[in-house]
Backbone and ligand atoms as CSV (ligand in chain L), in Angstrom:
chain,resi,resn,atom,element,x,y,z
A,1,UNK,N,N,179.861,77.648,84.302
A,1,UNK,CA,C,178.936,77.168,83.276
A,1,UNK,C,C,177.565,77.797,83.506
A,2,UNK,N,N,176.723,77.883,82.218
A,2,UNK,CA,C,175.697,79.041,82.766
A,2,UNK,C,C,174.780,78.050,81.416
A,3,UNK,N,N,173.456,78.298,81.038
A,3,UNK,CA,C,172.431,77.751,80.677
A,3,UNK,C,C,171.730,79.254,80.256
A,4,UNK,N,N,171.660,79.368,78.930
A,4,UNK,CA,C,170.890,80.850,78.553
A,4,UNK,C,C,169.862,80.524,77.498
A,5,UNK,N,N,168.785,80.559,77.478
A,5,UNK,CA,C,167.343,79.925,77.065
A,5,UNK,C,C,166.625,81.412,75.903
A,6,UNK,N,N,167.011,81.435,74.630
A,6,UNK,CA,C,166.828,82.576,73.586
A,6,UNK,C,C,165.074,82.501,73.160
A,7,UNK,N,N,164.653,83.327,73.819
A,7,UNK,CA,C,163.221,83.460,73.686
A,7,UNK,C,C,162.138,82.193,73.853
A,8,UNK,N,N,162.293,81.587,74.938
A,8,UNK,CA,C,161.684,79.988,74.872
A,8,UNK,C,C,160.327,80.581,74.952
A,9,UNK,N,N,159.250,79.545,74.355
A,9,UNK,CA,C,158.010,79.885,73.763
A,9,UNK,C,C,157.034,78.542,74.596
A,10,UNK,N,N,157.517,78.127,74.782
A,10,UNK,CA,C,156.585,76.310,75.468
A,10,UNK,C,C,157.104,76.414,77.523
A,11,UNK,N,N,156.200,76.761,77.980
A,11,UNK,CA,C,156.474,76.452,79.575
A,11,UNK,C,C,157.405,75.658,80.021
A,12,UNK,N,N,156.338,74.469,79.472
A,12,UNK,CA,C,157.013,72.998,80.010
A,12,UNK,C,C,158.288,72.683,79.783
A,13,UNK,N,N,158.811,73.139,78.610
A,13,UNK,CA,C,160.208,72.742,78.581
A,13,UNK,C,C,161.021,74.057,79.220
A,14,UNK,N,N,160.523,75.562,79.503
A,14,UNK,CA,C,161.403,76.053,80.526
A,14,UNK,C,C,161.684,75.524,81.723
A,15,UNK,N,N,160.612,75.356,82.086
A,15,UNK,CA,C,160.327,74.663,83.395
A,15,UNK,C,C,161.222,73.276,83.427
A,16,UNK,N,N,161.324,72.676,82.884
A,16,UNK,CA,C,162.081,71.571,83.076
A,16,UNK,C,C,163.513,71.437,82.633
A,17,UNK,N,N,164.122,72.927,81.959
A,17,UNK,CA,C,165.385,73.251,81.970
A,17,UNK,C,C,165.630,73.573,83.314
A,18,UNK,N,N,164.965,74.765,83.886
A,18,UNK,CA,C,164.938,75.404,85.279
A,18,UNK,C,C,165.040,74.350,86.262
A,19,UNK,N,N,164.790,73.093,86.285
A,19,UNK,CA,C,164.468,72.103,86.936
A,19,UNK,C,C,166.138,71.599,86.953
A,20,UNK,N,N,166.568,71.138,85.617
A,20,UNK,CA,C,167.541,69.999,85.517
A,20,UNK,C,C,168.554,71.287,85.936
A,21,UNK,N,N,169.002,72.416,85.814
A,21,UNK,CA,C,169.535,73.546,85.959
A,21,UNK,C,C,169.876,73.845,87.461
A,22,UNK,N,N,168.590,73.951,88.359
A,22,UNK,CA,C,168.682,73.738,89.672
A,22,UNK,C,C,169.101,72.373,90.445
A,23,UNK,N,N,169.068,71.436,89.835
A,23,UNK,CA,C,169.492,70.168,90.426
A,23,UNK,C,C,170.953,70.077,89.634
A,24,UNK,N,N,171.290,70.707,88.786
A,24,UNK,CA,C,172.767,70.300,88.875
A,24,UNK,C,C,173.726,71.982,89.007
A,25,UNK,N,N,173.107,72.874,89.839
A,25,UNK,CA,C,173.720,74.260,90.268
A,25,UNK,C,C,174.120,74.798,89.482
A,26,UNK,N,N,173.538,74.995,88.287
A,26,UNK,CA,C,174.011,76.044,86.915
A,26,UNK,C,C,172.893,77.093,86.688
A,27,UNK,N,N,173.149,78.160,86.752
A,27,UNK,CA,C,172.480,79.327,86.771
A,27,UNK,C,C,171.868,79.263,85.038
A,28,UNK,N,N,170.819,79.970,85.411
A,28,UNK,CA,C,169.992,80.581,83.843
A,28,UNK,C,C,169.660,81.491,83.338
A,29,UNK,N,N,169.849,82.015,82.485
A,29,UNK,CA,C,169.525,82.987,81.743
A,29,UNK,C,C,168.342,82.924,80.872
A,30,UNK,N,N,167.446,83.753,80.983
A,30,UNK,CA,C,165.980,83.778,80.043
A,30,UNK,C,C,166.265,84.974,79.180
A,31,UNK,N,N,166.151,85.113,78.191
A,31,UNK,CA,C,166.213,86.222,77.172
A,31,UNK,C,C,164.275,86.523,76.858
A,32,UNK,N,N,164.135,87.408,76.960
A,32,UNK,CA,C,162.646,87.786,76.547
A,32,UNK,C,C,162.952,88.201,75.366
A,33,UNK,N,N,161.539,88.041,74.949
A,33,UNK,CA,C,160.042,87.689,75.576
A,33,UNK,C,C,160.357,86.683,74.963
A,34,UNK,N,N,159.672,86.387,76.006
A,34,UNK,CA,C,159.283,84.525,76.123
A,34,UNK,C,C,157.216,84.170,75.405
A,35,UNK,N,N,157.316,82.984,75.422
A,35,UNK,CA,C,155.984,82.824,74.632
A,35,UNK,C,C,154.967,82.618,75.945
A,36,UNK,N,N,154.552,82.666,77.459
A,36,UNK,CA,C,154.498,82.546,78.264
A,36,UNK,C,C,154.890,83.531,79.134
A,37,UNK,N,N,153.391,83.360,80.321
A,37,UNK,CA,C,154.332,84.484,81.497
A,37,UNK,C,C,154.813,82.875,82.445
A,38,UNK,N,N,155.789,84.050,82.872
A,38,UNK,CA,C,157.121,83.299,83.493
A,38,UNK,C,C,156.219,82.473,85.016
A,39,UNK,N,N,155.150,83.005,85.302
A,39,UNK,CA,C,154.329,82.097,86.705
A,39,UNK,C,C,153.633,81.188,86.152
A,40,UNK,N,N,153.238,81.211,84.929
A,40,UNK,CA,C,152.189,80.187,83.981
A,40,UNK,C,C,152.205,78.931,85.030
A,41,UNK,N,N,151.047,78.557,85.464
A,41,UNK,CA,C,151.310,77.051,85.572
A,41,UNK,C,C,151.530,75.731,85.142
A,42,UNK,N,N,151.830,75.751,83.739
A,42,UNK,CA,C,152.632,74.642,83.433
A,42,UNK,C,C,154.092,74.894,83.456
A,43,UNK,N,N,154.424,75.928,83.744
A,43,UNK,CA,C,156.036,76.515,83.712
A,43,UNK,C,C,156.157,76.040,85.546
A,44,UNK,N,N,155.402,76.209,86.648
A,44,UNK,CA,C,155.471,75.832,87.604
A,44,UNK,C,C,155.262,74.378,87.929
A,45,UNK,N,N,154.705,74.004,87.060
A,45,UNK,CA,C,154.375,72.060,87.148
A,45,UNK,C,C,155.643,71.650,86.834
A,46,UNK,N,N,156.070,71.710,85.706
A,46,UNK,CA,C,157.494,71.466,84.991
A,46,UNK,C,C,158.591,71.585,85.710
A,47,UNK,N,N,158.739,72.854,86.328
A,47,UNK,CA,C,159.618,73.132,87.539
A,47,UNK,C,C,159.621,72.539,88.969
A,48,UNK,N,N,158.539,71.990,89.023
A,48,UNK,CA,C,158.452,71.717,90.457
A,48,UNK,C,C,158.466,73.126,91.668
A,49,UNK,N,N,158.866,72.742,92.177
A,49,UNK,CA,C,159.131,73.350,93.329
A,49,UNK,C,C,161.000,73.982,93.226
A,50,UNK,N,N,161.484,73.421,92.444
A,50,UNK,CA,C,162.592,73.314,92.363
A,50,UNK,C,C,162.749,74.539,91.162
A,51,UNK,N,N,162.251,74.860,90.395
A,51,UNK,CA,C,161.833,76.538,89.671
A,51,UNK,C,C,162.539,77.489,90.589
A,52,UNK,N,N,162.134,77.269,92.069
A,52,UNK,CA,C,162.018,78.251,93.394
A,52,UNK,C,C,163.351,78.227,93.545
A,53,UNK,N,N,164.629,77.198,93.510
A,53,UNK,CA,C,165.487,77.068,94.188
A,53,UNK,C,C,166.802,77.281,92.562
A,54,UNK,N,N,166.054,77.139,91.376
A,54,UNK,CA,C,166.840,77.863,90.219
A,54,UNK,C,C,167.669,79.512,90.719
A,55,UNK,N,N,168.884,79.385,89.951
A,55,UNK,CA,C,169.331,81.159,90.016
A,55,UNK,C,C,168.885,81.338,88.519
A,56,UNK,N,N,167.819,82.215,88.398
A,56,UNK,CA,C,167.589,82.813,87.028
A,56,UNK,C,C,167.933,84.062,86.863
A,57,UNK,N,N,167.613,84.368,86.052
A,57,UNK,CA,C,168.375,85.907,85.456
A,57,UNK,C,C,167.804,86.023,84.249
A,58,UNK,N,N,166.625,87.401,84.422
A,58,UNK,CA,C,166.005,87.695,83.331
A,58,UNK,C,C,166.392,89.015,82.461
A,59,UNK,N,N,166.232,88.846,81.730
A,59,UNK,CA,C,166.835,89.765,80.545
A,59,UNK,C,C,165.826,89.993,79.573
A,60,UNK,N,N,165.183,91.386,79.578
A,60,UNK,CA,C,163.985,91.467,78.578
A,60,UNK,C,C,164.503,91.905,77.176
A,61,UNK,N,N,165.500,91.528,76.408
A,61,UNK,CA,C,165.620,91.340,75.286
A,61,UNK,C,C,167.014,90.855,74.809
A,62,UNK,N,N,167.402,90.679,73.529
A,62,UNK,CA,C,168.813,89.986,73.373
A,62,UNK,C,C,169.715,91.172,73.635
A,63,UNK,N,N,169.718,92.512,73.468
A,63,UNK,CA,C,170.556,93.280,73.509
A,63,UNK,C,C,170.903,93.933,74.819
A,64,UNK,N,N,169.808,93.774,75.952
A,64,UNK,CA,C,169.861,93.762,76.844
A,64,UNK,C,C,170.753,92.716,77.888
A,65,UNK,N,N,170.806,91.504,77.278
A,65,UNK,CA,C,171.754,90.406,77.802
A,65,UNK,C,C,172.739,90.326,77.162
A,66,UNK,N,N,173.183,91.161,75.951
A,66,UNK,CA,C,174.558,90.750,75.357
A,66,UNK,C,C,175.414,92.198,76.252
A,67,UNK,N,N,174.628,92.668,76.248
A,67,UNK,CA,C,175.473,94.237,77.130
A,67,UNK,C,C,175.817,93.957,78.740
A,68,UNK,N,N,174.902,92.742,79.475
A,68,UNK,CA,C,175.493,92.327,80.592
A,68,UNK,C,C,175.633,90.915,80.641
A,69,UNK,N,N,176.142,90.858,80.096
A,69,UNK,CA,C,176.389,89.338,79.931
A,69,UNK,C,C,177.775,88.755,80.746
A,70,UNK,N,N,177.569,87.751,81.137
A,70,UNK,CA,C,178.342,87.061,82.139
A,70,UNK,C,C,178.609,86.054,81.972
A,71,UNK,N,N,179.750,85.521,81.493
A,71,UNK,CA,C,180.509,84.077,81.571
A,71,UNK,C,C,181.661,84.704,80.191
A,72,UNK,N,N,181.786,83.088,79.500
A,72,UNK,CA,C,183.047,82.911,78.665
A,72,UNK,C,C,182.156,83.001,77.560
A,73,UNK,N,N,182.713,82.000,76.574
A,73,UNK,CA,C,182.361,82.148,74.713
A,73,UNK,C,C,180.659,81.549,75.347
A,74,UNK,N,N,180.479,82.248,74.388
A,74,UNK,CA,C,179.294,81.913,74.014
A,74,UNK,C,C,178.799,80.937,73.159
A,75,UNK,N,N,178.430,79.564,73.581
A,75,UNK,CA,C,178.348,78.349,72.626
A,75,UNK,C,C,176.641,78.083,72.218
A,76,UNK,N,N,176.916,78.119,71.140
A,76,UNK,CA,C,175.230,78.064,70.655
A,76,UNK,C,C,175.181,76.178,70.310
A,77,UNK,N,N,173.969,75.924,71.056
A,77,UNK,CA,C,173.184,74.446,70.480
A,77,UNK,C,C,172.438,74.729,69.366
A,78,UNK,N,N,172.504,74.032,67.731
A,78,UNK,CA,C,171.771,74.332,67.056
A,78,UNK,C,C,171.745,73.281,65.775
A,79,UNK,N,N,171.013,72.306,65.486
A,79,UNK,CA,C,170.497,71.543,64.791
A,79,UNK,C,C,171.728,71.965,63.223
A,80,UNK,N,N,172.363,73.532,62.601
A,80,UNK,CA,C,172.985,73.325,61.855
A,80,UNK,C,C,174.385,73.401,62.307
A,81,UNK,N,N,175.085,73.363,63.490
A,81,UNK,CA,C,175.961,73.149,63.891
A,81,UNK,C,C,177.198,72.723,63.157
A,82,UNK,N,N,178.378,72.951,63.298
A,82,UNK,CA,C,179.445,72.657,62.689
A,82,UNK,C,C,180.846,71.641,63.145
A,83,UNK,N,N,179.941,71.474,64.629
A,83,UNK,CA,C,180.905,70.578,65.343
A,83,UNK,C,C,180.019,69.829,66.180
A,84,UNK,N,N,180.124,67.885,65.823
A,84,UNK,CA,C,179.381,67.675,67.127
A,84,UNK,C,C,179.869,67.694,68.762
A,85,UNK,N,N,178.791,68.133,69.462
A,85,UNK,CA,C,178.933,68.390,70.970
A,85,UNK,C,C,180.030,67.664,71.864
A,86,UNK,N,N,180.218,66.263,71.712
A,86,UNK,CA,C,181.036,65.638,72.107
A,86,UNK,C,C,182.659,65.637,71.414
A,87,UNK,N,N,182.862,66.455,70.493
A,87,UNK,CA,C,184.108,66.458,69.814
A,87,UNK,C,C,184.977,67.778,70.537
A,88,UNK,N,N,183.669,68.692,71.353
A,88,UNK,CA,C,183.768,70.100,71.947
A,88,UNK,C,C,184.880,70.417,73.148
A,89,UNK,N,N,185.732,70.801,73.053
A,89,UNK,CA,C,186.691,70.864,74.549
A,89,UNK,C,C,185.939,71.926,75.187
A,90,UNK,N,N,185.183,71.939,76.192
A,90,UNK,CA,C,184.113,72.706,77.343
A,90,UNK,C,C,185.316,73.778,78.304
A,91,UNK,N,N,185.158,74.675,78.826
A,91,UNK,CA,C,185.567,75.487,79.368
A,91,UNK,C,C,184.581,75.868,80.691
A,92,UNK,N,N,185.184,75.670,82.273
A,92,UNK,CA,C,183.997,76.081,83.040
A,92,UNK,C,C,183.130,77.561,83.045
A,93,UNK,N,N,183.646,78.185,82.134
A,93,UNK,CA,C,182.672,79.242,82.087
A,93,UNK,C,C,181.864,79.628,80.682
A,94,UNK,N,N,181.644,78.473,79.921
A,94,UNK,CA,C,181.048,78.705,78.745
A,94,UNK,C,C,179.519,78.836,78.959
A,95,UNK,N,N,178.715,79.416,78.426
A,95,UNK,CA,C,177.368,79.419,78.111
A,95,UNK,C,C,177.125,78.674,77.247
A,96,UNK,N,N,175.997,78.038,77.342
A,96,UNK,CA,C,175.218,77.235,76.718
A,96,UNK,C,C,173.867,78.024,76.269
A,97,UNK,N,N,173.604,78.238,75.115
A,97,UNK,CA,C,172.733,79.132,74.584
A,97,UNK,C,C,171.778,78.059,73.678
A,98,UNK,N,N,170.526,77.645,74.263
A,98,UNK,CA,C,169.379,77.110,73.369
A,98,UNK,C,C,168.356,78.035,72.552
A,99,UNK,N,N,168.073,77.827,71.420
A,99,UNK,CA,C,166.770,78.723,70.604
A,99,UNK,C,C,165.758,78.440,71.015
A,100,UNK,N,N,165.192,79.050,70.380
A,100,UNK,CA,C,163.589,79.165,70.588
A,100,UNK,C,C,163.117,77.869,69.814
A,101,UNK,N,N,162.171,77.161,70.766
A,101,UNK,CA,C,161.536,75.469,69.811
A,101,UNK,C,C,160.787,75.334,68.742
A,102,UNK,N,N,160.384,77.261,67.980
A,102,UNK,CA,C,159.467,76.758,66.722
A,102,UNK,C,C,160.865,77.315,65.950
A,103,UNK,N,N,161.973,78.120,65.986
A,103,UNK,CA,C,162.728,79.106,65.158
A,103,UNK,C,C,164.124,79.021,65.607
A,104,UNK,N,N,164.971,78.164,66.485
A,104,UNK,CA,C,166.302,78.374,67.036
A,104,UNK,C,C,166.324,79.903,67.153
A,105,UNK,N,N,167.502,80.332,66.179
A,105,UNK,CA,C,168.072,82.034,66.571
A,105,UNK,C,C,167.908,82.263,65.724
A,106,UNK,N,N,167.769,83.944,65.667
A,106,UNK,CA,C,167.955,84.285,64.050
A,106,UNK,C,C,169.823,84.106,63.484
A,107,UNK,N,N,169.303,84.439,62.521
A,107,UNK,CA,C,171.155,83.962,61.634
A,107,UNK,C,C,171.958,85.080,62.314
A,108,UNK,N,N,171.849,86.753,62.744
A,108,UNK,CA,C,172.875,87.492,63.174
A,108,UNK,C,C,173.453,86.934,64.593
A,109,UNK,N,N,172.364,86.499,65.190
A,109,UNK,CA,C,173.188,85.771,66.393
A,109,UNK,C,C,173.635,84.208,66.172
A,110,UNK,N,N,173.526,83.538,65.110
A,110,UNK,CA,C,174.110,82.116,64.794
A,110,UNK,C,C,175.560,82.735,64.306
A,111,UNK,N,N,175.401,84.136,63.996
A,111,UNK,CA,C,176.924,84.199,63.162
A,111,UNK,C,C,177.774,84.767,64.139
A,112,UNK,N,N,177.494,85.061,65.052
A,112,UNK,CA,C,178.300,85.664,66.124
A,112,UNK,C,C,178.552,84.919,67.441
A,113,UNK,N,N,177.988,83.697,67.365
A,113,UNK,CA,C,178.607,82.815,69.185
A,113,UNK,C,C,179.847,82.286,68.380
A,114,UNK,N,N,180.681,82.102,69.804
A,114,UNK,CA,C,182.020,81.587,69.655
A,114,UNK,C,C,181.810,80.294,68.973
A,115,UNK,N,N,180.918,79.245,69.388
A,115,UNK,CA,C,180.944,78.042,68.443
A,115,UNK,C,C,179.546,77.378,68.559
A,116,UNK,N,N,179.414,76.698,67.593
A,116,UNK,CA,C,178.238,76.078,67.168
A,116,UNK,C,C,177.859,74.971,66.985
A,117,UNK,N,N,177.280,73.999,68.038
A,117,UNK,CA,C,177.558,72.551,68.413
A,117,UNK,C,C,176.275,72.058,67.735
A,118,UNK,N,N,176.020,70.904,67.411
A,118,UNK,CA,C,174.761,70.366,67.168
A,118,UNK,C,C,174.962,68.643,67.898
A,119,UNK,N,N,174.068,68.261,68.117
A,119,UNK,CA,C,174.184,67.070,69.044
A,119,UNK,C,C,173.648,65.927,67.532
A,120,UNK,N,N,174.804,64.871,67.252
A,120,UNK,CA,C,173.962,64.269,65.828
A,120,UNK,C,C,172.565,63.382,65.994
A,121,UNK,N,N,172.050,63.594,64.725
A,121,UNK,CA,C,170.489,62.452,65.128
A,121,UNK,C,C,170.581,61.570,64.098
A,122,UNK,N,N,169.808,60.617,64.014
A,122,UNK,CA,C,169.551,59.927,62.957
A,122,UNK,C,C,168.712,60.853,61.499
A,123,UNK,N,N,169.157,59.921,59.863
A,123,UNK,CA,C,168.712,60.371,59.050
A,123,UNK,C,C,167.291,60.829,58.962
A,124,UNK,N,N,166.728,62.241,58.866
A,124,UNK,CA,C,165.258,62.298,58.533
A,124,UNK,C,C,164.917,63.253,60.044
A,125,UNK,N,N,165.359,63.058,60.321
A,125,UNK,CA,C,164.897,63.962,62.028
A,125,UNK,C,C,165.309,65.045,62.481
A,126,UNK,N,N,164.495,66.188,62.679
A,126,UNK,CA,C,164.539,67.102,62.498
A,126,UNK,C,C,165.463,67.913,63.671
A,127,UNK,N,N,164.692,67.862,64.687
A,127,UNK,CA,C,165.366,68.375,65.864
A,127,UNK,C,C,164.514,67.476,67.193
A,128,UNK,N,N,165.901,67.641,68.361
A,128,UNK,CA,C,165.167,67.154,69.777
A,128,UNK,C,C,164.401,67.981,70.332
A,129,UNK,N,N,163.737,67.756,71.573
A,129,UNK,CA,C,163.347,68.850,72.454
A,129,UNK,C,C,164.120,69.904,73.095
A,130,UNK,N,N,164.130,70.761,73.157
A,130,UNK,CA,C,164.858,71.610,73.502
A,130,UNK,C,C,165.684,71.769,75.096
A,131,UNK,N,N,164.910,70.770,76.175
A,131,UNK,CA,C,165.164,70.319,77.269
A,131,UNK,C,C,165.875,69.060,77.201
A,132,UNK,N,N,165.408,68.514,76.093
A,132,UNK,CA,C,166.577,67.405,76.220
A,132,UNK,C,C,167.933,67.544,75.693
A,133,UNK,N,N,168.132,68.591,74.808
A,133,UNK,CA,C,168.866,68.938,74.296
A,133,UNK,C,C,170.618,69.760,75.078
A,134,UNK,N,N,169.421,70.536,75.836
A,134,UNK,CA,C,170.046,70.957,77.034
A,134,UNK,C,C,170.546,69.794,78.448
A,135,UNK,N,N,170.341,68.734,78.356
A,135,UNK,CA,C,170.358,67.585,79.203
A,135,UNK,C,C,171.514,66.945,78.969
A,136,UNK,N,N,171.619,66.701,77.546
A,136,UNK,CA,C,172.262,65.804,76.800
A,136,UNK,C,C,174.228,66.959,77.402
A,137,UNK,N,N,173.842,68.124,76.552
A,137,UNK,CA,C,175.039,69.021,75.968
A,137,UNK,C,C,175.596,69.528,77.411
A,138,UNK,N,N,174.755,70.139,78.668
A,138,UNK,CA,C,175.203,70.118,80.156
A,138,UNK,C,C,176.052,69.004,80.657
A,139,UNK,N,N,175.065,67.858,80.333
A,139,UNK,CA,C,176.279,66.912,81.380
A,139,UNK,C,C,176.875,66.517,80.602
A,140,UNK,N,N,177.743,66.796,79.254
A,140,UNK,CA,C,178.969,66.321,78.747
A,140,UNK,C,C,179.827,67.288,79.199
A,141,UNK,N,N,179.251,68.919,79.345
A,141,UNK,CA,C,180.302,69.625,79.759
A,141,UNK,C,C,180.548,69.746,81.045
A,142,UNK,N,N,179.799,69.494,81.611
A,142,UNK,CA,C,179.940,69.312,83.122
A,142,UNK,C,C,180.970,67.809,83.441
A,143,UNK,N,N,180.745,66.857,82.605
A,143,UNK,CA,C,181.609,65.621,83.154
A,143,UNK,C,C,183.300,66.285,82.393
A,144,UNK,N,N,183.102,66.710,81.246
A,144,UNK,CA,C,184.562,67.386,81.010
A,144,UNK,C,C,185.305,68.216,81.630
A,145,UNK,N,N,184.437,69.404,82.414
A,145,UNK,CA,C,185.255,70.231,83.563
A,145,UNK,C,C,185.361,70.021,85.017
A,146,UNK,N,N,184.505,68.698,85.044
A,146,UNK,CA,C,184.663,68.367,86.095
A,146,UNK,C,C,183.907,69.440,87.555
A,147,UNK,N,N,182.793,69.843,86.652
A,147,UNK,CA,C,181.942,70.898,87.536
A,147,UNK,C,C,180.436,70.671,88.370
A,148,UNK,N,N,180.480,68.894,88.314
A,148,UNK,CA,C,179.244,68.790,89.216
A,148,UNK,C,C,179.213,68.976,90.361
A,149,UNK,N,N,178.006,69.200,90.808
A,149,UNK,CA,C,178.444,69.919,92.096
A,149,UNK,C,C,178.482,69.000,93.416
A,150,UNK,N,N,178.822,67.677,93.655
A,150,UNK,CA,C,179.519,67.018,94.391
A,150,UNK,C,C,180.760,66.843,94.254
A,151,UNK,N,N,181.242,67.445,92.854
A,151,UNK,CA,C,182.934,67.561,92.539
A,151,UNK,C,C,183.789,68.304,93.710
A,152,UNK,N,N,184.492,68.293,94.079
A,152,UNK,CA,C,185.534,69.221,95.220
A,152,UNK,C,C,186.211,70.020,94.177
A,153,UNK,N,N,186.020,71.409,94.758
A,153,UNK,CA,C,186.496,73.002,94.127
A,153,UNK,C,C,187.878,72.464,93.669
A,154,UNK,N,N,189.050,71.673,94.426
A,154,UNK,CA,C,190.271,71.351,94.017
A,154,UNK,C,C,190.453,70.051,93.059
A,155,UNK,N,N,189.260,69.907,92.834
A,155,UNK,CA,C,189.740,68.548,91.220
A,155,UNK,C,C,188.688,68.969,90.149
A,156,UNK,N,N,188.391,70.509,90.411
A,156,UNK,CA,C,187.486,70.957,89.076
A,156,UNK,C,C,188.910,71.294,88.242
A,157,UNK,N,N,188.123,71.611,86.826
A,157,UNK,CA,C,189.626,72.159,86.052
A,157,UNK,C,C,189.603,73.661,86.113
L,1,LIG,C1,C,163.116,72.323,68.693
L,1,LIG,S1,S,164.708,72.944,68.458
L,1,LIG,C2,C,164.496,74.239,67.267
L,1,LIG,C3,C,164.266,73.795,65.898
L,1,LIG,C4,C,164.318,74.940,64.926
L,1,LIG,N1,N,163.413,74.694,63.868
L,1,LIG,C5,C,165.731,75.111,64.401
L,1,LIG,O1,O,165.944,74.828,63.243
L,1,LIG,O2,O,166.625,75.537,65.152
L,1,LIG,C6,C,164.980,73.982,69.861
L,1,LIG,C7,C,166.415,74.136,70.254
L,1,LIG,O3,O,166.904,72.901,70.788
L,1,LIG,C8,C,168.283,72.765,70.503
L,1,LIG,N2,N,168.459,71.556,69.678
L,1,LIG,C9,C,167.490,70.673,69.322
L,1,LIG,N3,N,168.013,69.664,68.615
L,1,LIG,C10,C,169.348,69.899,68.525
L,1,LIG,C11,C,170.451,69.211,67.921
L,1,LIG,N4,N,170.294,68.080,67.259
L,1,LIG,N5,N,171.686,69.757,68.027
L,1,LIG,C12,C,171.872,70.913,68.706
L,1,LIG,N6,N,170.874,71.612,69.293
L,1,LIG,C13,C,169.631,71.113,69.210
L,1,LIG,C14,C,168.702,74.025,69.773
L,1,LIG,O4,O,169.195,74.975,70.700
L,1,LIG,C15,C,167.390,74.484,69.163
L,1,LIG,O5,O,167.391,75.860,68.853
């Protein structure tokens, strides 16, 4: 399972992906450019100390990370989604791909991930935070493959 962050523009919520990311051992992917340099100190507040102990993996543009790209399907989080998140059968090597918090993705890459989850909200509401979003959609797939990392390698799926 991998965590890939499509041009994030707000520190604080990298930083606090990088955070929940490192505390539950799922590597990240940053796609540049980002709206922020990557030492900013609210990107280091957000992170803690625990930023330090993230596996990131930077990639200065989308075409640059689709040419080395690493894991399974590629699952996009995205407010127009076609399946909700919890209806999703997870695979331990899927990516989890969040947009950018003023613009998600553009449409050529909404039309090309393997699938397209949206987490439901109530009537009138637009979208979550983009860290929570990532909070929410991780640990459903993580409790489905059975990939937290106090799990034992022999009762993952
Ligand atoms: C603030 S939202 C972006 C809103 C943007 N205007 C859009 O329409 O995509 C930032 C990211 O958080 C994730 N996200 C937020 N709310 C979501 C939801 N209800 N379902 C799925 N993903 C969501 C998506 O990855 C989204 O691109």
């Amino acid at each position: 399972m991998r965590l890939a962050l499509y041009q994030p523009d707000i520190p604080q919520n990298a930083g606090t992906i990088l955070r929940l990311a490192a505390c539950l051992g799922v590597p990240v992917d940053l796609i540049e450019p980002a709206g922020f340099v990557l030492g900013a100190r609210q990107f280091r507040r957000a992170g803690l100390d625990y930023a330090t102990r993230a596996v990131l993996c930077r990639h200065p543009s989308w075409e640059a990370y689709r040419h080395r790209r690493e894991g399974g399907r590629l699952v996009l989080l995205t407010t127009r989604g076609d399946v909700a998140y919890a209806d999703f059968a997870f695979a331990p090597d899927d990516v989890l791909l969040l947009g950018r918090e003023t613009a998600g993705v553009p449409d050529d890459l909404h039309a090309i991930a393997d699938a397209r989850l949206r987490i439901p909200m109530a009537e009138g509401c637009r979208s979550l935070n983009v860290a929570v979003a990532a909070a929410m959609v991780l640990g459903e797939a993580l409790r489905q493959t059975g990939e937290w990392p106090d799990t034992p390698r022999s009762e993952r799926s």
